[in-house]
Each structure stands twice: as structure tokens, then as C-alpha cells.
C-alpha positions as CSV (number, residue, x, y, z in Angstrom):
1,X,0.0,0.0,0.0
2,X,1.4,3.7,-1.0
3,X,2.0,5.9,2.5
4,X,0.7,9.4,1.9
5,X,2.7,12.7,2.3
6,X,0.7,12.6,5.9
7,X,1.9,9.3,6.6
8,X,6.0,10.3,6.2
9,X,4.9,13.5,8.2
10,X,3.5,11.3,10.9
11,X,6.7,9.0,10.1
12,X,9.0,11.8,10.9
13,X,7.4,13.3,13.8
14,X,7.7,10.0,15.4
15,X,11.1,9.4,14.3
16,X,13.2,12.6,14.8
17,X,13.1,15.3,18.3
18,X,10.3,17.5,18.1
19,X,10.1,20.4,20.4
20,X,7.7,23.5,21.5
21,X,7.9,27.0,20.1
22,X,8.8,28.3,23.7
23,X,11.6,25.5,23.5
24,X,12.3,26.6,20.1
25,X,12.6,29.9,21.3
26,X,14.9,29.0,24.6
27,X,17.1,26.9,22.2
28,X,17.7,29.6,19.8
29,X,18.1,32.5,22.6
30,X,21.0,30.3,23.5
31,X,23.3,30.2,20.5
32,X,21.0,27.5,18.3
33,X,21.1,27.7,14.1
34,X,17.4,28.4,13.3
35,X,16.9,26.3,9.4
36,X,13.9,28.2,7.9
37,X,13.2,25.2,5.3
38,X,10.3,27.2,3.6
39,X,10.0,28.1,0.2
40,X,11.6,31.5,-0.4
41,X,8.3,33.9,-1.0
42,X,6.9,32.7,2.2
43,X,10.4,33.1,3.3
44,X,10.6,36.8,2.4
45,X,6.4,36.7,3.6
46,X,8.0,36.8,7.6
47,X,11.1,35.2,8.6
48,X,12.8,34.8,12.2
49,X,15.6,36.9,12.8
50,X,18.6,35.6,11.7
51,X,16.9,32.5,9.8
52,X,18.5,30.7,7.4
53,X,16.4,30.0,4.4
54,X,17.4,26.3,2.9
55,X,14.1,25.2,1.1
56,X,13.7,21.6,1.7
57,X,14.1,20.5,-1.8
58,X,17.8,21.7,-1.3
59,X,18.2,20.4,1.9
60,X,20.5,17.6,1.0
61,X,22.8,19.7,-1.6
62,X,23.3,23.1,0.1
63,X,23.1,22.1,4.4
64,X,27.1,21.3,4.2
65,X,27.5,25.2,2.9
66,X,25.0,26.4,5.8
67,X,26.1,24.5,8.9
68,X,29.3,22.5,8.0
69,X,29.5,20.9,11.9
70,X,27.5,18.0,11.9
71,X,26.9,18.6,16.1
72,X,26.2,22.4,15.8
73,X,22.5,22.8,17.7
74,X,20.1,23.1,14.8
75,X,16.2,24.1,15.2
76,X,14.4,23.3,12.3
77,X,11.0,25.4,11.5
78,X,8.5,25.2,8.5
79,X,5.0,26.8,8.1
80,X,3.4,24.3,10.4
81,X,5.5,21.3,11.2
82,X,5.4,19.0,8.5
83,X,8.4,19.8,6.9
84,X,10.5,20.9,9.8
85,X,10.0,16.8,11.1
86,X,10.8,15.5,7.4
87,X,13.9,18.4,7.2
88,X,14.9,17.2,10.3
89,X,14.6,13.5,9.3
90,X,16.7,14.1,6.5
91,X,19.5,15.9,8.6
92,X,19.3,12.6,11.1
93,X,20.2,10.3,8.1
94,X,22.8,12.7,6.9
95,X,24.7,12.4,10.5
96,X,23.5,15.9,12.1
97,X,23.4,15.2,15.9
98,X,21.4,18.1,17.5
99,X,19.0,19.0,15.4
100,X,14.9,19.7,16.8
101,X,12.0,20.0,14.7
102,X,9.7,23.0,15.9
103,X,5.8,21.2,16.1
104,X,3.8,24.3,15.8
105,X,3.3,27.4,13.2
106,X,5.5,29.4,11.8
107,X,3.6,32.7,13.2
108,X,3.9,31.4,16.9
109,X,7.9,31.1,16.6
110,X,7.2,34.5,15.2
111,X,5.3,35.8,18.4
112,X,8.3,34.3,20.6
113,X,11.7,35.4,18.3
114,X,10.6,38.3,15.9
């Protein structure tokens, strides 16, 4: 039987560390990367400060350019979950150690680190 985009999504979520925005918010007040893996016009739509925008499509070729040290803390954010916990999936597989997948929407990380 074919799994649905839900069903990775649900995959992921269960697979990778997820966190709140206010511990999104603690981790990045403390020195974290914060991986914006929207695409780049909601991107430029509202963006935490200091994001880096790697669309998730490019994940795999560019993260080496964007955070070269596999253990650097890395918190991973999307419009509303889904592809922050398959990002962070990916980043898992690839060898990335400390890496958190925000499970909420982009506009309450917003609220929390404008």
C-alpha cells in the first residue's frame, strides 16, 4: 500500500526530536542555528531573525554550505510542522546530531523570536 505525504509527516514526527515553540525559542536565545526550510516567498512573507532560508528540496545539496559541523544545535521550522520533522529527518540520516524539529506554526515562533 502507498504511504501518503501525511503518513512520512507522521513517520518523521515519530522518528526525529520534536520540540515546542517556547523551547524553540529557549534553544535559539542560547546560541541555536534556526533552518527556515520554507520556500523562499513565504520566506521573504515573515522570517525569524537571523533564519536561514534552505528550502527543503535543497536540503541535502546546500546544508554542508549552511552548517558544516555536523553537532552544531540546529532548530528546524517550517509553516506548520510537517516539513520541519521530514527536514529534520533528512539531517538525522545525513549524520547531524542536535538538530529539533519546531511542532507548531511558523507565526507562533514569530510571536516568541521576531
Amino acid at each position: 500500500m502507498a504511504k501518503s505525504g501525511a503518513d512520512l509527516v507522521a513517520e518523521a514526527k515519530a522518528a526525529v526530536r520534536t520540540c515546542s515553540v517556547e523551547e524553540a525559542a529557549e534553544r535559539i536565545g542560547r546560541g541555536a542555528s534556526v533552518l527556515d526550510v520554507r520556500e523562499p516567498a513565504e520566506f521573504a512573507a515573515g522570517a525569524v531573525s537571523g533564519a536561514i532560508n534552505l528550502p527543503r528540496g535543497l536540503l541535502e545539496a546546500k546544508i554542508a554550505e549552511t552548517c558544516p559541523d555536523p553537532a552544531s544545535a540546529i532548530v528546524v521550522h517550517c509553516a506548520t510542522g510537517g516539513r520541519a520533522a521530514l527536514a529534520a529527518q533528512t539531517l538525522a540520516v545525513m549524520g547531524y546530531t542536535d538538530v529539533v524539529s519546531v511542532d507548531g506554526a511558523v507565526a507562533d515562533l514569530l510571536e516568541r523570536c521576531p
